[in-house]
Structures are given as structure tokens and as C-alpha cells.
C-alpha positions in Angstrom: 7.6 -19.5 -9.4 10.0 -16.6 -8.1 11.3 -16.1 -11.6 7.7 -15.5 -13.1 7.1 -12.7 -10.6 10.2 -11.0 -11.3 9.4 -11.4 -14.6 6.1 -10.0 -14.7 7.5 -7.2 -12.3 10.6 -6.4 -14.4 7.9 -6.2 -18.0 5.3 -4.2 -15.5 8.2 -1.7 -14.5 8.4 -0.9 -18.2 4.7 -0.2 -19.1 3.6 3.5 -19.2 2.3 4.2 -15.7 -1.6 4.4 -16.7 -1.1 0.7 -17.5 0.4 0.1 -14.3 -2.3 1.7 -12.4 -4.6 0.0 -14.4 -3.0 -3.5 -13.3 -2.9 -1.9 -9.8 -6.6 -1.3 -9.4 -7.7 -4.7 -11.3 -5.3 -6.8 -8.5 -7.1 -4.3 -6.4 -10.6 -5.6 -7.3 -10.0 -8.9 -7.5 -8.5 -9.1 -3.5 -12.1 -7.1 -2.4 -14.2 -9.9 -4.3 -12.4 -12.6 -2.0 -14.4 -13.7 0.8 -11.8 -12.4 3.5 -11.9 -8.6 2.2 -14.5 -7.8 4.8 -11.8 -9.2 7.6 -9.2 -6.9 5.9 -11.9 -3.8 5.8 -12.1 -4.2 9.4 -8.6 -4.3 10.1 -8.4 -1.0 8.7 -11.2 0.6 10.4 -9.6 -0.7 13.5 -6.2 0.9 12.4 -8.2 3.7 11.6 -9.5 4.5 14.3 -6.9 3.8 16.6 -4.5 6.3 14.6 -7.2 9.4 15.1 -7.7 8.3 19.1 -3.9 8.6 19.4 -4.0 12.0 17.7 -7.0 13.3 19.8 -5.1 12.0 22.6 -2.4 13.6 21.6 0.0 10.2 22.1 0.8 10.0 17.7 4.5 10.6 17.2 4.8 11.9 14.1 7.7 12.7 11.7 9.0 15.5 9.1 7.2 15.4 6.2 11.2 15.5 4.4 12.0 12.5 6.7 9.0 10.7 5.5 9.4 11.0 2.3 12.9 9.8 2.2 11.8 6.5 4.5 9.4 6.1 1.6 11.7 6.7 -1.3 14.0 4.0 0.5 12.1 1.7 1.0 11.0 1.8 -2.9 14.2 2.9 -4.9 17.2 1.3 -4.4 
């Protein structure tokens, strides 16, 4: 099964990026049809809201938006 995903990831790496989103917001769809998407909504309101109480409260550490971007890019390009 491993080598079918890094199959279809390698052939989706190579489709023009409107396909990709396309494929993106399908898989998207399909997870908030399954009968545990109103767990995951929740989850994130949670997350949500506990990020904008810790910036009211003024306890959100935050980082460089330079700094952030790098963590980003290394976490995606290697």
C-alpha cells in the first residue's frame, strides 16, 4: 500500500497546480461528508478559540513572519 501512495503522490506532484487543488478540495469534501467531521469542526472551534483568548490575554508567543515561513518551507521542501 506505501508504494501506491508514493505513487499517486509522485504523478500528483506533476499535475498543473489547478489539478492539484482540484484533488485537494475533492479529498476535502469527501472527509466533511464522514460522520466524524462535526467532531473535527469542533476541535477547531476549540483551537480557535483558545488561540484568540491567548492573544486577548496577551499569553500567544508568536514568531517572525521570515522565521515562519522558513519553518514552513522546511517542513515541505526538502
Amino acid at each position: 500500500m506505501h508504494q501506491n501512495i508514493e505513487k499517486l503522490t509522485t504523478e500528483s506532484i506533476k499535475l498543473p497546480r489547478r489539478r492539484r487543488l482540484e484533488i485537494v478540495n475533492f479529498l476535502h469534501f469527501l472527509d466533511n461528508r464522514s460522520s466524524d467531521s462535526d467532531d473535527v469542526q469542533s476541535v477547531w472551534e476549540k483551537e480557535i478559540m483558545d488561540r484568540v483568548r491567548s492573544v486577548d490575554e496577551e499569553t500567544a508567543i508568536g514568531i517572525d513572519y521570515d522565521q515562519a515561513l522558513q519553518k514552513i518551507e522546511k517542513c515541505f521542501i526538502q
